[in-house]
Each structure stands twice: as C-alpha cells, then as structure tokens.
MARVOTI-26837 format. One line per field, with one value per residue (C-alpha): x, y, z; residue number from 1. Coordinates in steps of 0.05 Angstrom, whole numbers. Last residue first. Layout:
! MARVOTI-26837
X = c(X ...);
Y = c(Y ...);
Z = c(Z ...);
pos = c(NUM ...);
END
This chain:
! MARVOTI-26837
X = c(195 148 73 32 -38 -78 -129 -168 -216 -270 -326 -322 -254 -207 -201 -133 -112 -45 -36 32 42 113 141 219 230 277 238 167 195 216 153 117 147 145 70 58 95 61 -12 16 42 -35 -47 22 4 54 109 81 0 14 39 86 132 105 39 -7 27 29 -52 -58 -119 -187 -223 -278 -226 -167 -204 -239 -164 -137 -197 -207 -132 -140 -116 -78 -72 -69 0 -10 40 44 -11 -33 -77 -113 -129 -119 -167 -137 -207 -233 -177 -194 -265 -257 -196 -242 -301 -257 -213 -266 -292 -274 -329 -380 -413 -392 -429 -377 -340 -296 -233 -197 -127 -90 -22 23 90 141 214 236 306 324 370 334 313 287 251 213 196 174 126 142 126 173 153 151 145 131 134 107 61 3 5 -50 -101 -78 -44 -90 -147 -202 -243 -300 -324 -340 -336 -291 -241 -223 -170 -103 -90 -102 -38 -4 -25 -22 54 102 183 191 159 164 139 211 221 290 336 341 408 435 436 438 390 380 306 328 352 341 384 342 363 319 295 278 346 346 277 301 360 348 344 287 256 247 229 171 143 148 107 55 45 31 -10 -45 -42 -78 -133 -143 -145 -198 -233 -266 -339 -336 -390 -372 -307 -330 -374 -316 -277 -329 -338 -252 -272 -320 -383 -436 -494 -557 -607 -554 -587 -610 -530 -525 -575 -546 -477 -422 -344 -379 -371 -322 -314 -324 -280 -221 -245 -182 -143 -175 -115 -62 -24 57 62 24 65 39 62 54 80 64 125 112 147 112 54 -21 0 -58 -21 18 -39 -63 -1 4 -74 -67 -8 -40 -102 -48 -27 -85 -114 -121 -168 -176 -139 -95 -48 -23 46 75 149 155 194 252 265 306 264 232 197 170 147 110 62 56 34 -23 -49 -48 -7 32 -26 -78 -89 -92 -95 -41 -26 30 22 88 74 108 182 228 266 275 318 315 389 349 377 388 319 289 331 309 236 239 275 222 170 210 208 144 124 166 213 227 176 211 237 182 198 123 77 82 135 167 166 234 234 211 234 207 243 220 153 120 67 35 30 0);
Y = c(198 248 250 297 321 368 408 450 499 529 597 629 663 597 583 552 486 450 393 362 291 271 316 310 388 397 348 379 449 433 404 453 514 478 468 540 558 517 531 616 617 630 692 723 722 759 737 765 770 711 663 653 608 565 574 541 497 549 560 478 456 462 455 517 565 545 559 624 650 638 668 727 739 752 713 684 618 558 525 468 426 368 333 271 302 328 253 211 171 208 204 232 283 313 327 364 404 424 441 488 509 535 589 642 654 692 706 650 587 525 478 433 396 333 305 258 222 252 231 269 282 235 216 215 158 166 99 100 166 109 66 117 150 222 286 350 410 491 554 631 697 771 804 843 822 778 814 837 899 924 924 874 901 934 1008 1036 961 934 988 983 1045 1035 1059 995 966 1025 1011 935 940 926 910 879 868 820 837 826 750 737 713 772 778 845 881 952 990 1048 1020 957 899 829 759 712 660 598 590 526 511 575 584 562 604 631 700 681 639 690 741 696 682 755 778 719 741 806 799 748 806 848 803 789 862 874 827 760 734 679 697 770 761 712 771 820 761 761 834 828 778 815 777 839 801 808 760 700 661 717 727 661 666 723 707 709 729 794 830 829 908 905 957 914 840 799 857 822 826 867 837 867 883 819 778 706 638 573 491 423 391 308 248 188 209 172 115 142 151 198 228 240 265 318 330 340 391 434 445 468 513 543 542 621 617 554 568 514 517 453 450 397 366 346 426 402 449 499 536 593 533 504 582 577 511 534 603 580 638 688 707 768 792 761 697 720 661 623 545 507 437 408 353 286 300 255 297 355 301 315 327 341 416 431 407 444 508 498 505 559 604 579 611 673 676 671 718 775 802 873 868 819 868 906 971 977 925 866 857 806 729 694 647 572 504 434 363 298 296 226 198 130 67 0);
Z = c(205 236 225 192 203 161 154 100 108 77 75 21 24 63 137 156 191 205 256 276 308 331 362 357 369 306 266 284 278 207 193 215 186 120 131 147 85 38 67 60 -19 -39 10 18 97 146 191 255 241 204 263 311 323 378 321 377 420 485 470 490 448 471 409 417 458 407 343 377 383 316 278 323 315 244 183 247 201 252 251 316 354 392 371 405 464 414 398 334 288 231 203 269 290 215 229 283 260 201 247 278 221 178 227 175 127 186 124 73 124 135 77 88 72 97 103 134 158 107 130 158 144 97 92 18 -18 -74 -77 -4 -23 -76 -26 24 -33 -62 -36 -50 -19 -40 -14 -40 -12 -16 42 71 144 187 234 300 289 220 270 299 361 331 363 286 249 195 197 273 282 337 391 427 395 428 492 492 470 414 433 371 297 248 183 140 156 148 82 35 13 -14 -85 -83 -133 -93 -90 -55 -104 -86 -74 -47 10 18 89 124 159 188 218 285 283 363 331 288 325 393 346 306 383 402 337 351 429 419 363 418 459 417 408 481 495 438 472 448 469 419 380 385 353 306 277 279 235 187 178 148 117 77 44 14 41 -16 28 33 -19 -63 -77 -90 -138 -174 -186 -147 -171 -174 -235 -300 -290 -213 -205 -181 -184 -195 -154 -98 -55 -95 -150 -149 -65 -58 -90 -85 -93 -78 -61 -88 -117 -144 -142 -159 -194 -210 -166 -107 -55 -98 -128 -62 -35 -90 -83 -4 -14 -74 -14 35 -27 -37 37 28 -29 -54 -115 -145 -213 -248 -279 -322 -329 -398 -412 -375 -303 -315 -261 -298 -340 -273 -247 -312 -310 -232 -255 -297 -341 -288 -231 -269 -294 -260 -210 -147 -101 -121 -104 -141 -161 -197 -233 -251 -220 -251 -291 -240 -217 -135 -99 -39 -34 -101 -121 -64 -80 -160 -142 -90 -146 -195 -163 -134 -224 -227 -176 -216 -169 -148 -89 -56 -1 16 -28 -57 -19 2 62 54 69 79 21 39 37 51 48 33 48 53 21 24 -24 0);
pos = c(390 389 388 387 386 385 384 383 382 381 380 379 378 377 376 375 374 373 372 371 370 369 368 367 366 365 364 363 362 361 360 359 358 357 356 355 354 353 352 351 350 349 348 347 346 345 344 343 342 341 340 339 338 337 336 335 334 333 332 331 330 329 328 327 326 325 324 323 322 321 320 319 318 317 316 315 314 313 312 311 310 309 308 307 306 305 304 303 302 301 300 299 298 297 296 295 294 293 292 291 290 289 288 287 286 285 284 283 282 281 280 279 278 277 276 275 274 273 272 271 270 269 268 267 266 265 264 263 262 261 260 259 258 257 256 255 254 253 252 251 250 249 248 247 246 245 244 243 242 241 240 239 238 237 236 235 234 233 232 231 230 229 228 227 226 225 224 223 222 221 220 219 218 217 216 215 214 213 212 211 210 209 208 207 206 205 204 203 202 201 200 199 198 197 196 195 194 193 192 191 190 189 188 187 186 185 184 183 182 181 180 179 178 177 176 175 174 173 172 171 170 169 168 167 166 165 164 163 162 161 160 159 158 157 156 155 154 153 152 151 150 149 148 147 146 145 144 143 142 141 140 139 138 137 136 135 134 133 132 131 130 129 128 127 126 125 124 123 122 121 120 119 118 117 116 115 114 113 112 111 110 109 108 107 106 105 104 103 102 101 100 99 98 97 96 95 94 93 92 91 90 89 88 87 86 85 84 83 82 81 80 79 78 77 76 75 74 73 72 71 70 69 68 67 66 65 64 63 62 61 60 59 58 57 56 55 54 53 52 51 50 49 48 47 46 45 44 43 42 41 40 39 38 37 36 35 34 33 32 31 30 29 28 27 26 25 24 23 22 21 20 19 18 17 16 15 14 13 12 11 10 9 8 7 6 5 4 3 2 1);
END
C-alpha cells in the first residue's frame, strides 16, 4: 500500500508586500522557480522525474495568471515534460496543492511530485481579480438571493467571530503580541534557518543584498499602542491592522514522493502525510473553517488532541486563531510556537506551503511527533492536516 511522505520543505523569507518590501522587485514567477530549484538543489531531486508540480495562487492576474505553476517550472530549468497545475482555494491554496500531491501519490497517478505557492502581494493586490467590478462579482445572482444580498468581507467576518466567541480587543492584541514575540524569539534563536531559501534582491538604490529573514516582524510592541489603533470593519469593533494577518510577498515549496521510492533516492523523509480533509462552513462569518475542520480531521486520523504536539493555525486575524483554540481546547502554548501571520505575514496563496514547512521543520527539530495545520479559506473552507514524523 503506497503512502506519502515529504522529503524536504523550503521557503523564502516572506516580505513585506507592498512597494519597497523586499521581494517586491521580483516577478512571482520567477521567486517561483527560485523555490523550485533550492528544493531540487537541496534534496538532490531530478527535475526529470518530477510528474507535476502543483503550485497554489490566489490572485491569479497579470503576473499570476495563465497557470503560474506551469510557468514558475519553465523559470526553473526544469525540462519542458514536467507539467504544472495551478490551485486556488483561497487562502488554503497551497495546503489544498499539498493533499492532491499526496493524493496522487497515494494514489500511483505520480511518484514524485512539488506542491508549493506563490503570491506577491506588493505586485497583484488582494482582490485585484475584481477591481472595479468590471467582469462582476465572482457570485452570481442566486447566490446572492441566498444570503439576502450580504456583501461577504472577511474582514466583517472576523468581527462577527469576535462577538460569538466573546473576544476582547485586549485578548486580540495580545495574541499579536504574542505571535510577533514568538517569530522574534525563532528568528534570533535560528530556528527558521534551515527552512529558508536565500534571495538575492535589489532595494530601491538598486543595491543588491540577501534577503533571508522575515521582513513583518515586529519587537518590543505594547497593549497601549496596539489599542490605539483604528477598527475598519466596524465603528467600536475590536479587529485592526495589528492583530489581523500582514500584507506580504513569498513563495514555498515541498517534494512528496512515496517511502519506497525516497528509499531509492536515498532521501530521509521528514514526515508523512497522515491525513487530510476539507470543508465547507457558512460565507458570512467565512472564517470558522478550522474548527469544524480540525474536528473532522482528529476523526479520520483517528488521533487525539492530546496527540498533537504542535498546531499552525492561520492568524488571518486573531479572532480566527483565538476562537479555534477556545472551541477545540488545544494547548494556546502549542499554537503557532513560532508565531503566526499576524508576525510573519500572509502572501495569501504561498501561506498553506509555508505554514507546513514551518511545521515540519519544527516537528523534526522538536521530535514531536504529530503536527496539525488548519486555515479558513474566502467562502467559507478549510483544510487540515496532520503529519507524522519519520
């Protein structure tokens, strides 16, 4: 019986996305194809062998469009018979081009294949596919007339889930807090190290320099000035631009194969692919996903919470993060132990790759052996997975 194993899994630092962040100066296809060669270099992988590369993008226009993953393998080197296959599930994207790699793995249909993502948000804004409305809404009428005319913001959603959950604007801040002194700690204890892929880039005096550590991070923030802060969504809300996820550029990739065929290589897994799910929850609240998600995935896996010994849930917005821990109990102390979005930042369809490279490499270095990943997803999804160490 065939599994799936990951191999190895790398990541850019993520930058800042917008004008001057530090990845701003590349084309998306080309940071694509960057992450692609680093994981062949770094695994000594055939780009030969390789029978699809699924890459997960949210945006997909302009420089997104057309099938980025088909293009990010031709920036690559990589032969022209090796395919590419573009995924959008919103933010899950590349979490979702993760369970089809190992599916069609499991499955026979490949044996090795890349699943990864991209996006440049400083370069394709969020929801730059329906700017002005000149193609219209991505919904048509009757869904519309389903959910009486709702105009579906995330940003709404999370004020809603909020309130559900009985959240403060305190706690929210200090689980910004928390994340941005979490991704510190990492990064200057080195723990992201071995995950990173250096880039060169070019600031706008036109030096080159190496970009190789999370750009969003900040320290030394406080409750005070964190409360100072404007809540967009709702006059007297309680989420703000400091505890909802960053704006950001990056891009991640992983290489799954069987463990008889790794064996072959020569490769050392890291983790297996123990399972997967998806589902679907209401599209006006949206972001509750990983609750029900996490549910149903610690029944098919058959394991416990008290199994896992770490969680990466998406802080798309603190409210998100923080009502997924109250409703499934999990340990707050394993949840993103090195921080999450609203520290390192969210480049939408590159951010289910990079949690899951963050995981596994803090699974190995920590010896845990069960890991579970879950993010909510525009309309009203999630995915989640669990892995298990090798």
């Amino acid at each position: 019986m065939r599994d799936a194993v990951i191999v190895d899994a790398v990541r850019t630092a993520v930058g800042k996305g917008k004008p001057g962040g530090a990845l701003s100066g590349r084309h998306p296809v080309d940071l694509s194809g960057h992450v692609l060669r680093a994981l062949a270099e770094r695994t000594g992988l055939d780009p030969a062998t390789v029978d699809d590369v699924i890459w997960g993008c949210v945006s997909q226009v302009g420089e997104q469009s057309c099938d980025i993953g088909r293009y990010a393998v031709l920036a690559a080197g990589w032969p022209e018979h090796v395919p590419g296959l573009t995924v959008d599930r919103q933010c899950g994207s590349s979490q979702q081009a993760v369970h089809q790699a190992a599916a069609g793995v499991i499955a026979g249909q490949y044996d090795i294949a890349v699943a990864g993502g991209v996006e440049l948000m400083s370069r394709i804004p969020m929801g730059a596919p329906r700017v002005g409305g000149q193609f219209g809404e991505p919904y048509g009428p009757q869904v519309a007339e389903r959910y009486d005319n709702y105009v579906f913001n995330q940003g709404i959603g999370a004020e809603m889930i909020a309130e559900e959950f009985d959240l403060s604007r305190e706690e929210l801040d200090q689980q910004a807090l928390d994340s941005h002194e979490r991704a510190a700690r990492a990064i200057d204890e080195g723990r992201f190290k071995n995950q990173i892929t250096p880039v060169t880039v070019t600031d706008t005096e036109g030096n080159n320099r190496v970009f190789d550590t999370d750009e969003g991070v900040r320290r030394g923030g406080t409750l005070e000035a964190l409360a100072g802060l404007k809540t967009p969504f709702k006059e007297d809300g309680v989420i703000s631009a400091g505890n909802a996820s960053q704006i950001s550029d990056g891009s991640a990739a992983l290489l799954i194969t069987t463990s008889e065929i790794a064996a072959r290589n020569g490769w050392v897994p890291i983790a297996r692919f123990h399972t997967g799910v998806v589902t679907g929850v209401d599209p006006i609240t949206m972001l509750k996903g990983p609750i029900p998600a996490t549910e149903k995935v610690l029944r098919r896996s058959g394991l416990t919470l008290g199994d896992i010994g770490a969680f990466e849930i998406n802080e798309a917005f603190a409210s998100v993060s923080l009502s997924w821990q109250r409703a499934i109990g999990a340990d707050y102390s394993l949840m993103n132990p090195n921080g999450g979005a609203i520290a390192l930042g969210h480049p939408l369809g590159a951010s289910g790759a990079r949690l899951m490279t963050t995981l596994v490499h803090h699974m190995k270095d920590s010896g845990i052996r069960y890991g579970l990943q879950s993010m909510c997803e525009g309309g009203g999804m999630a995915n989640a997975t669990v892995l298990e160490r090798l």
